[in-house]
C-alpha positions in Angstrom: -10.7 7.4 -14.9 -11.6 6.3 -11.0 -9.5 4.3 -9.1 -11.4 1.6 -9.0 -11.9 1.4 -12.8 -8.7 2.1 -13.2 -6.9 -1.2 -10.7 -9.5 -2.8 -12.9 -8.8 -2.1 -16.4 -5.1 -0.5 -16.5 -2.0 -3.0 -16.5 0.8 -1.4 -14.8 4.1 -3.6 -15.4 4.3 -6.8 -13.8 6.1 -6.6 -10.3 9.4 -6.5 -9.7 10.1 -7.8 -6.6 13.9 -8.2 -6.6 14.6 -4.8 -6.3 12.8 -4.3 -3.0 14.4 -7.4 -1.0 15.8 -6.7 2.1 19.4 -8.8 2.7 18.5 -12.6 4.7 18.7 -12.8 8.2 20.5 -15.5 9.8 17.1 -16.5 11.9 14.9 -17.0 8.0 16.0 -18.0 4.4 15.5 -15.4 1.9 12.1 -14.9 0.4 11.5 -16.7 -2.8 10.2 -14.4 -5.2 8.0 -16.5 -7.4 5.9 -17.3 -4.6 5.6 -13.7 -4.2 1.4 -12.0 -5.7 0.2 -8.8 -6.0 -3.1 -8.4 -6.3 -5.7 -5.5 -6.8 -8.7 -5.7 -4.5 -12.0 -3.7 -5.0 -14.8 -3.7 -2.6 -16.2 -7.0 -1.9 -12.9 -8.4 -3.5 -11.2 -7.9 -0.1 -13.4 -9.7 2.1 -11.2 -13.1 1.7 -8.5 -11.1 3.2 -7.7 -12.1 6.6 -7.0 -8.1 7.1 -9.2 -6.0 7.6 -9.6 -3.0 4.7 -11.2 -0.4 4.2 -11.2 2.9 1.5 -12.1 2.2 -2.0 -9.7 -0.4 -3.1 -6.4 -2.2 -1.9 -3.1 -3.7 -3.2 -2.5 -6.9 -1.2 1.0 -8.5 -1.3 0.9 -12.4 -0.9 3.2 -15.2 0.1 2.7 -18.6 -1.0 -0.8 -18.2 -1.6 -1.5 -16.8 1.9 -2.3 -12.7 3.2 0.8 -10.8 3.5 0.3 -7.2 3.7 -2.0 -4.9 2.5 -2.3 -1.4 1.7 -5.5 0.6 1.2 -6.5 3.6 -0.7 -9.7 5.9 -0.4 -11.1 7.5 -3.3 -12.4 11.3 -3.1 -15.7 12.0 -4.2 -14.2 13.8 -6.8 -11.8 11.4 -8.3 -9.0 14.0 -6.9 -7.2 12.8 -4.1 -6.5 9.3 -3.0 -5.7 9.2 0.4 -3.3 6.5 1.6 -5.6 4.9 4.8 -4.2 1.7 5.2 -0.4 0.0 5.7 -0.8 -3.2 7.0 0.3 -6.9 7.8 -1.2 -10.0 8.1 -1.2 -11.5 11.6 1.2 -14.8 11.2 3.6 -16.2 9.2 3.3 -14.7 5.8 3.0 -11.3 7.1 6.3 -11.6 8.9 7.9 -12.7 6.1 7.2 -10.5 3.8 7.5 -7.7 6.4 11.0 -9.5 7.0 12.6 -10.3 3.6 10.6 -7.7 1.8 10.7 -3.6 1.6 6.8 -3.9 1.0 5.9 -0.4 2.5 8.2 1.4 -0.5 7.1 -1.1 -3.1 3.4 -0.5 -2.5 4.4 3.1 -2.4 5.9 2.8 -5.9 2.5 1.1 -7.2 0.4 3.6 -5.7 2.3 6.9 -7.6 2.3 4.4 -10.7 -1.0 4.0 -10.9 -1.3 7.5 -10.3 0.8 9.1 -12.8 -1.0 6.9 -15.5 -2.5 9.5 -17.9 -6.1 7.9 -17.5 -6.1 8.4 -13.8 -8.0 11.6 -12.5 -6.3 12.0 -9.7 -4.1 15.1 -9.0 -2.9 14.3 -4.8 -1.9 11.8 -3.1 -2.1 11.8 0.6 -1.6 10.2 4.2 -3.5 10.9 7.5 -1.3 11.7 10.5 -0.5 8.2 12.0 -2.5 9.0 15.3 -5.7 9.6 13.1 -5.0 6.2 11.4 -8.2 4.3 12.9 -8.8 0.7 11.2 -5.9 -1.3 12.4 -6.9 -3.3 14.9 -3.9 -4.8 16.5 -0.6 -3.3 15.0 -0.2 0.1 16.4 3.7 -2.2 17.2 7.0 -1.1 16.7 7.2 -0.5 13.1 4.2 1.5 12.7 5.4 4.7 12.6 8.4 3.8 10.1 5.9 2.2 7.7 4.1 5.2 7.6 7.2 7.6 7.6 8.7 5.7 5.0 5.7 5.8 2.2 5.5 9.5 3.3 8.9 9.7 2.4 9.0 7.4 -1.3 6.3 9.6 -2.0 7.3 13.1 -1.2 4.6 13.7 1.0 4.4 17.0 2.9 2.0 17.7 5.7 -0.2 20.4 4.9 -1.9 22.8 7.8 -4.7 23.5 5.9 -6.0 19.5 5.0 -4.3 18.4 8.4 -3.0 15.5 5.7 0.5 14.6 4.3 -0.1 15.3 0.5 1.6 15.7 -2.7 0.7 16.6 -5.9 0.8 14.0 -8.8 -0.8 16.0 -11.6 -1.3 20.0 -11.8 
C-alpha cells in the first residue's frame, strides 16, 4: 500500500504522549496532554497549516487546536523509500510549547517507522537528506535544527549512505 493510502486507511494506535514529555521548566507549566492532536495530512489537507509542507503527506502535532509541529514525508515513485523532508515548528506559541514540553522530533520518529513496519506498507527505506540539502524551511535554520534532525536520524537508525548521498535505513528486506 502507498503512503498516502495507507495515513488514510491504516489505524496505527492512538498516541501516547506521556511517554515523550520532557520534565517542566520553571519559566512554563507542563503541557496538558489532552489538548495534545495528531493528525495525518495528505496533499491539499495541509494547506490550513500555518507551515509550510511539502513531500507527499505529513504528521502534524497540535496544541489546543492550534499548528504545532509538523513533519513531512515524500513518497518514491516506487512506493520504496520515504524520505523524511520535513521537521518543523510552527512560528508562535504552540510551536514553542510543544517544542518545549514535548520530545516531538522522536515521537514523530516513532510514527513514521510505525507506519512503516505495518505489513501493508510497501516501503522497504527510510531516509533523511543531509541537513544543508534540507530546502523548504523558511525561517528555522535556529539553534535546534541540527539536533532535530540528528535526533530522528538517531531513533531511527539512520546511516548516511555514499552512494544515495541520504541517511537511510532499511525497514523491510
Amino acid at each position: 500500500m502507498r503512503l498516502a493510502e495507507l495515513l488514510q486507511t491504516v489505524h496505527i494506535e492512538d498516541p501516547h504522549f506521556g511517554s515523550y514529555l520532557r520534565p517542566p521548566t520553571s519559566k512554563l507549566p507542563p503541557l496538558k496532554v489532552d489538548q495534545l492532536s495528531l493528525e495525518t495530512l495528505i496533499g491539499d489537507q495541509r494547506k490550513a497549516l500555518a507551515i509550510p509542507t511539502e513531500g507527499t503527506a505529513s504528521l502534524h502535532i497540535g496544541y489546543k487546536r492550534k499548528n504545532g509541529v509538523v513533519s513531512s514525508v515524500d513518497e518514491s515513485e516506487d512506493g520504496e523509500l520515504w524520505k523524511i523532508c520535513q521537521l518543523q515548528g510552527a512560528r508562535g506559541g504552540a510551536g514553542y510549547r510543544i517544542a518545549s514540553g514535548l520530545d516531538w522530533a522522536r515521537f514523530l520518529a516513532h510514527r513514521i517507522r510505525n507506519y512503516a513496519l505495518h505489513s501493508d506498507a510497501n516501503v522497504r527505506h527510510l531516509a533523511m537528506p543531509r541537513t544543508h540539502l534540507v530546502t523548504n524551511i523558511d525561517y528555522s535554520r535556529g539553534e535546534n535544527f541540527e539536533s532535530t534532525y540528528a535526533s530522528v536520524r538517531r531513533e531511527l537508525g539512520l546511516i548516511f549512505s555514499q552512494e544515495h548521498n541520504l541517511f537511510i535505513c532499511d525497514v523491510k528486506r
